[in-house]
Residue frames as qw, qx, qy, qz and C-alpha x, y, z in Angstrom:
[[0.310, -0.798, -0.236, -0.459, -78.28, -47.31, 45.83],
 [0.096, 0.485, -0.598, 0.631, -76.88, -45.66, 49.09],
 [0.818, -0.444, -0.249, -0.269, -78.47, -47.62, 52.22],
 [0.695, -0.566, 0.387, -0.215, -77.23, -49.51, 55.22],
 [0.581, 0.323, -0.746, -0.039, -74.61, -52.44, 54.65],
 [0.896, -0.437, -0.040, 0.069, -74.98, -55.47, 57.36],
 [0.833, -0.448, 0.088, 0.314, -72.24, -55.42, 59.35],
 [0.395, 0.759, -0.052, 0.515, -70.61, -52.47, 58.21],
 [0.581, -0.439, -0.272, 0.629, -67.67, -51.38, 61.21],
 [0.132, 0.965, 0.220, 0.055, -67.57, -47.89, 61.77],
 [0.623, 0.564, -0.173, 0.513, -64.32, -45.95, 61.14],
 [0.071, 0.429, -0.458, 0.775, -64.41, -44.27, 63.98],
 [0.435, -0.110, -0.885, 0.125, -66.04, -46.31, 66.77],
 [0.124, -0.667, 0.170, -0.715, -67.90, -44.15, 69.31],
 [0.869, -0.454, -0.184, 0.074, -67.58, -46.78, 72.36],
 [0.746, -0.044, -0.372, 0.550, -64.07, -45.80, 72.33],
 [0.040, 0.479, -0.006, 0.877, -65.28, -42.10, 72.85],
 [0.533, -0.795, -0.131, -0.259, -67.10, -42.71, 76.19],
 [0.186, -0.577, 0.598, -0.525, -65.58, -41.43, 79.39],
 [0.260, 0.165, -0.931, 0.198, -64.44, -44.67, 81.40],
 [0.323, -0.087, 0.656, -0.677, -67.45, -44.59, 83.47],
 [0.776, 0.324, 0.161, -0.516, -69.61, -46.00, 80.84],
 [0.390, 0.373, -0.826, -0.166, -66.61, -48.40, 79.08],
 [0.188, -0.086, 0.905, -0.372, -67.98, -51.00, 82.09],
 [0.459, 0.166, 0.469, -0.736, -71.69, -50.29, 81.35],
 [0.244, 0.273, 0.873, 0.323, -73.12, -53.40, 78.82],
 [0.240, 0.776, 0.511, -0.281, -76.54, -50.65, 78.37],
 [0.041, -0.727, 0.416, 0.546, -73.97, -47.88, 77.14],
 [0.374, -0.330, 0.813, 0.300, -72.01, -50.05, 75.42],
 [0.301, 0.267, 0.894, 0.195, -75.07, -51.59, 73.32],
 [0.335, 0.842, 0.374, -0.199, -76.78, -48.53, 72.64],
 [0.050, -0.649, 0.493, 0.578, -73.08, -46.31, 71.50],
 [0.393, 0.019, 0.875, 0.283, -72.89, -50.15, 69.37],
 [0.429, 0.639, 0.633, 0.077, -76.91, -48.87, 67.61],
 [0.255, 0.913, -0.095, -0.304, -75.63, -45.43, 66.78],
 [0.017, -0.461, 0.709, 0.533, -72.55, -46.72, 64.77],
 [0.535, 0.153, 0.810, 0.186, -74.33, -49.21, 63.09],
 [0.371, 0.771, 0.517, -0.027, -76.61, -46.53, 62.01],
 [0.128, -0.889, 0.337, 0.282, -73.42, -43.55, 61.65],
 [0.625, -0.279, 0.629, 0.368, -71.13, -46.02, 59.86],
 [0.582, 0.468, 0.493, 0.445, -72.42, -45.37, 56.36],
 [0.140, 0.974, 0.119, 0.133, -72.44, -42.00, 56.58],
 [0.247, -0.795, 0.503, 0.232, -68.74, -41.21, 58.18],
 [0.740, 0.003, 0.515, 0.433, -67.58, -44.08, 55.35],
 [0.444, 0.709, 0.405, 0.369, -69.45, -41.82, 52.75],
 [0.150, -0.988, 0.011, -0.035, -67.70, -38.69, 54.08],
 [0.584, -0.531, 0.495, 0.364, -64.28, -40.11, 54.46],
 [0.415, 0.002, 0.647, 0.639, -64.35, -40.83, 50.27],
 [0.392, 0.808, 0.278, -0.341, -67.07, -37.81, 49.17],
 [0.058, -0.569, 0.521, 0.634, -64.30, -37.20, 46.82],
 [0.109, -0.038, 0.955, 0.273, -65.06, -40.27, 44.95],
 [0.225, 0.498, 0.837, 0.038, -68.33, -39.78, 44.44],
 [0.008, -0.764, 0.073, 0.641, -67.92, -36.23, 42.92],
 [0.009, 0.576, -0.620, -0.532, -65.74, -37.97, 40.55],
 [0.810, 0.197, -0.065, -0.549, -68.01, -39.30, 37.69],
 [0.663, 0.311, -0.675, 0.093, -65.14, -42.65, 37.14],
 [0.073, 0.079, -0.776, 0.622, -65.11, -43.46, 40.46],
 [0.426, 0.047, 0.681, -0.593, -68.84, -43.18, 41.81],
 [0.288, 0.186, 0.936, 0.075, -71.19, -45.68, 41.69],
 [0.241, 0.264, 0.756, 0.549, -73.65, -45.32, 39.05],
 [0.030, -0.828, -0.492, -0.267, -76.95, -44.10, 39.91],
 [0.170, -0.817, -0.188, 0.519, -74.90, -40.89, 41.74],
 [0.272, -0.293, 0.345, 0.849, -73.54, -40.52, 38.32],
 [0.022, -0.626, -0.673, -0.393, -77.01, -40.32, 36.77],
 [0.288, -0.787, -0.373, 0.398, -77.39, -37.84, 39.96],
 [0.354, -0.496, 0.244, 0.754, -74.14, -35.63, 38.99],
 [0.186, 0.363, 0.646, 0.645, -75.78, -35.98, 35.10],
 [0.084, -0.841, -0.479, -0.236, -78.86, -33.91, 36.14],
 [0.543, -0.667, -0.248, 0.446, -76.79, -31.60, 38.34],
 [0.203, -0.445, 0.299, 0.819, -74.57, -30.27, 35.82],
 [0.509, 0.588, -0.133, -0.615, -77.46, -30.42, 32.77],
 [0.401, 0.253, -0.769, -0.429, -76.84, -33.12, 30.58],
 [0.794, -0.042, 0.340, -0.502, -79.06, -35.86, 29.99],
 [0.276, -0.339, 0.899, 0.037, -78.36, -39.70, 29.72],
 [0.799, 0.082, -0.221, -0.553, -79.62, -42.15, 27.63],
 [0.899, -0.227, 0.261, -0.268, -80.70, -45.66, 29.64],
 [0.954, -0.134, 0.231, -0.137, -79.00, -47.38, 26.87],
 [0.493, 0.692, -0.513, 0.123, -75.76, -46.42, 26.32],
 [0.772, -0.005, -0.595, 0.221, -72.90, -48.01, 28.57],
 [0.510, -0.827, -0.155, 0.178, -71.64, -47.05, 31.91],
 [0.653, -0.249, 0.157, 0.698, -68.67, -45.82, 30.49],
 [0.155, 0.543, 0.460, 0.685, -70.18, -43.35, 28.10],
 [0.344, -0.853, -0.367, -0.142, -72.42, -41.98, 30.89],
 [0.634, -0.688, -0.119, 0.333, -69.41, -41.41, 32.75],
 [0.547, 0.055, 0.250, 0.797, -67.31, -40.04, 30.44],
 [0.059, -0.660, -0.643, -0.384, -69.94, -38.26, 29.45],
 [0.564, -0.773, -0.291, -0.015, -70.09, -36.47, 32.97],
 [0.643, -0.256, 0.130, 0.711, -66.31, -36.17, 33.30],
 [0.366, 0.375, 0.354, 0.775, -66.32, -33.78, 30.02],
 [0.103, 0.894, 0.427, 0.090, -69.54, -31.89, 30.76],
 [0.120, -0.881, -0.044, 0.455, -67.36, -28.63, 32.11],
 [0.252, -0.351, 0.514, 0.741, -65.34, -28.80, 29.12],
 [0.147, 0.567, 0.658, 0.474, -68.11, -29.23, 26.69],
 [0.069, -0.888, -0.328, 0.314, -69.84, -25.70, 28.44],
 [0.388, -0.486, 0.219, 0.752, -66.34, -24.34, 27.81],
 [0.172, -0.169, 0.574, 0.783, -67.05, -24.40, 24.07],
 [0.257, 0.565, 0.765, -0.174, -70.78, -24.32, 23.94],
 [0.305, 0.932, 0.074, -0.183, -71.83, -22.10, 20.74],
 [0.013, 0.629, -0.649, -0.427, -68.80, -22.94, 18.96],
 [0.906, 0.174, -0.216, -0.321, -68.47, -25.52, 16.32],
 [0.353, 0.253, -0.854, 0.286, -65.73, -27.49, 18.12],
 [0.322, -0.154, 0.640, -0.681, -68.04, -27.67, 20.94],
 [0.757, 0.084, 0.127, -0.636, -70.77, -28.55, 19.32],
 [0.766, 0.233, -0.590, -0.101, -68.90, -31.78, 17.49],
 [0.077, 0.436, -0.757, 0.481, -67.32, -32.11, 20.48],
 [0.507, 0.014, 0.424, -0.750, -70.75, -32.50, 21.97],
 [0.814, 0.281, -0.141, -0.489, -72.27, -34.52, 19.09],
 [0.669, 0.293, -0.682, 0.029, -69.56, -37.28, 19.14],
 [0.056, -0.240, 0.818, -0.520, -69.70, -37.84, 23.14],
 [0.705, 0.219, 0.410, -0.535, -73.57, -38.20, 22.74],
 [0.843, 0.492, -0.120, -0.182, -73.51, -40.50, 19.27],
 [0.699, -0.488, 0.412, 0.322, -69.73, -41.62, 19.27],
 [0.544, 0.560, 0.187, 0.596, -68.94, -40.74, 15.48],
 [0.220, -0.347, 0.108, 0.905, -67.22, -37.11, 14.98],
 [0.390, 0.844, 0.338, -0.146, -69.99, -35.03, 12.93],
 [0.427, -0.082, 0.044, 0.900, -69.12, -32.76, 10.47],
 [0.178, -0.750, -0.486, 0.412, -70.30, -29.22, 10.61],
 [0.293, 0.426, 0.278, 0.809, -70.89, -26.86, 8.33],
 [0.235, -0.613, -0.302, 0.691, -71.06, -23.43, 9.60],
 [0.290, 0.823, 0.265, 0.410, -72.40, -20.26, 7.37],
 [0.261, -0.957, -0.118, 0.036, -70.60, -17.90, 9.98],
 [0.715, 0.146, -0.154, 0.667, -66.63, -16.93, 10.74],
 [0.352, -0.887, -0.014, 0.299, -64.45, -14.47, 12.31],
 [0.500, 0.413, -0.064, 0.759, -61.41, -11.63, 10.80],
 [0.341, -0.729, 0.013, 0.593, -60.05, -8.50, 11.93],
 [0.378, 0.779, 0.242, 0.438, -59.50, -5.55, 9.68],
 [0.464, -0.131, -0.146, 0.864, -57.19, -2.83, 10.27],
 [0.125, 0.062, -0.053, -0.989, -59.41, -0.50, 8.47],
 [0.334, 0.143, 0.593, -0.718, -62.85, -0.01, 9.18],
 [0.635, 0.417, 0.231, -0.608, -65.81, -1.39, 7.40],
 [0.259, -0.402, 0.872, 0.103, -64.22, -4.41, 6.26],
 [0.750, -0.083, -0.437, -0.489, -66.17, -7.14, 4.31],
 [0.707, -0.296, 0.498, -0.405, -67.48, -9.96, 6.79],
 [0.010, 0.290, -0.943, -0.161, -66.63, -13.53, 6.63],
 [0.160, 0.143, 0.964, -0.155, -69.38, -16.17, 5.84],
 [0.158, -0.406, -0.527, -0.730, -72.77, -15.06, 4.88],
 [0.219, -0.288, 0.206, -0.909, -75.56, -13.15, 6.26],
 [0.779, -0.344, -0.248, -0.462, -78.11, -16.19, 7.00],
 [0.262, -0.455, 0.789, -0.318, -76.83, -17.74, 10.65],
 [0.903, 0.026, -0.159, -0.398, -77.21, -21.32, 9.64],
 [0.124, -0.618, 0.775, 0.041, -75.62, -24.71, 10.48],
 [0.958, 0.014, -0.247, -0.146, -76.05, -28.46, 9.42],
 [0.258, -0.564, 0.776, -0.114, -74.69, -31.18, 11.33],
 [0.937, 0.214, -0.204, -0.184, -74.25, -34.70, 9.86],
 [0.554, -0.281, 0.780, -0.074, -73.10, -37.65, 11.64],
 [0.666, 0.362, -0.613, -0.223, -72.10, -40.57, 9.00],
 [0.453, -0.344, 0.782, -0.255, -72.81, -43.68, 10.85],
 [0.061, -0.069, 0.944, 0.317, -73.06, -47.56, 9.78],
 [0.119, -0.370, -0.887, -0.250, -76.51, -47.51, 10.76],
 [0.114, -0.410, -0.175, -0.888, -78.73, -44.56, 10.70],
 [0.517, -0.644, -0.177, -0.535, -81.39, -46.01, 12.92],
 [0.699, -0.065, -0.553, 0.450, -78.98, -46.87, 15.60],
 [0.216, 0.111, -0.151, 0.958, -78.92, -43.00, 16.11],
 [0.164, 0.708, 0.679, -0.103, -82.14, -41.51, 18.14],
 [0.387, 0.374, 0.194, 0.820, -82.42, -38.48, 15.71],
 [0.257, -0.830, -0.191, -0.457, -85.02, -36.58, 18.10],
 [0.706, -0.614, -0.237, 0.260, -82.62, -36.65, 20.72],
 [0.663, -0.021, 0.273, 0.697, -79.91, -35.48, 18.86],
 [0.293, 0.424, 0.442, 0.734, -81.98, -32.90, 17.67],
 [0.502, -0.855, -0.122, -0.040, -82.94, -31.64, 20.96],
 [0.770, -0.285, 0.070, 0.566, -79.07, -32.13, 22.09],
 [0.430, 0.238, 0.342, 0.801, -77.99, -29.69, 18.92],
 [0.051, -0.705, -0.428, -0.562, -80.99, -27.15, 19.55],
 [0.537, -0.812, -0.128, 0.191, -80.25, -26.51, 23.44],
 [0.656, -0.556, 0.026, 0.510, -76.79, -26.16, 22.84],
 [0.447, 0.266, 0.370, 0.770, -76.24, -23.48, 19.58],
 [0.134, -0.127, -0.066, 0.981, -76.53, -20.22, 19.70],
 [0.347, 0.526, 0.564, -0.533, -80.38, -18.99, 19.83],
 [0.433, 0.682, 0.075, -0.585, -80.47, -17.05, 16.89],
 [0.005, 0.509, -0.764, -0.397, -78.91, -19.66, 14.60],
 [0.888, 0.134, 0.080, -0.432, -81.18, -22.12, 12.32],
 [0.161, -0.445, 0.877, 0.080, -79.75, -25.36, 12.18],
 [0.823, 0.229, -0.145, -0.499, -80.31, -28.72, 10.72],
 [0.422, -0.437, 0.776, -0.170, -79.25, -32.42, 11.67],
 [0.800, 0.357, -0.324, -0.357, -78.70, -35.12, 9.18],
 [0.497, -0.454, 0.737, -0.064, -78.17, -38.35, 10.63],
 [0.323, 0.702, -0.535, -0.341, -76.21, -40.27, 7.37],
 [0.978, -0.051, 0.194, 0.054, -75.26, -43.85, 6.62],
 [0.085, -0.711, 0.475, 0.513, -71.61, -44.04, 5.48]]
């Protein structure tokens, strides 16, 4: 958690910033001394805001912060490396949201297996008009994760996870597999 550190030195001192008439004055001197004590985390946390932007770098609970910021939700008990990776990806998982690379993409950062994904839909191009269409007319998809142990996987999360992020008008279905 962010907070005070004992005896944290401020980067930028502000005793050396009084005008000489107060460098003599022990009152000065001991009050300038209570405003860095209390200024020192903040101008530390400004000098490295970078780092705490960057899910591999800041400390945890701001990467639980950055998790709700950009939309994705964490589960308690994966590792801290998941969570963070997790975070790292999110703008590239958006990139492909409503696609099936996205979505496996999506299903193997939250579960850690690669799904596979069957899709009823597709895309051509036709020179001439009124072309037959690829795939079939019901918008459907199943996703099935093959994993050692089925109940390792929470399936109502997964099945929230898979329903926010496909395409609205698509009916899907999520089989979570032993291999």
């Amino acid at each position: 958690m962010r907070g005070s550190i004992e005896g944290l030195l401020s980067p930028k001192p502000m005793t050396t910033l009084l005008p000489a008439l107060y460098q003599d004055d022990d009152v000065a001197l001991a009050f300038v001394d209570g405003l860095d004590e209390v200024l020192a985390p903040v101008l530390v946390t400004c000098d490295s805001v970078e780092a705490y932007v960057d899910p591999h770098l800041a400390p945890l609970d701001f990467v639980e912060w950055l998790a709700g910021w950009v939309g994705i939700e964490l589960d308690e008990t994966w590792p801290d490396e998941r969570k963070r990776n997790l975070v790292a990806r999110a703008a590239d998982l958006f990139a492909w949201q409503g696609t099936v690379r996205g979505m496996a993409d999506l299903v193997e950062v939250y579960v850690g297996v690669r799904p596979e994904i069957e899709d009823s839909g597709g895309v051509t191009w036709s020179p001439s008009p009124q072309g037959d269409l690829p795939g079939t007319p019901a918008m459907e998809m199943t996703v099935r994760v093959r994993v050692d142990d089925p109940a390792s996987v929470d399936a109502r999360r997964l099945e929230r996870l898979v329903a926010r992020a496909k395409p609205a008008e698509v009916v899907h279905r999520v089989e979570v597999v032993g291999r």
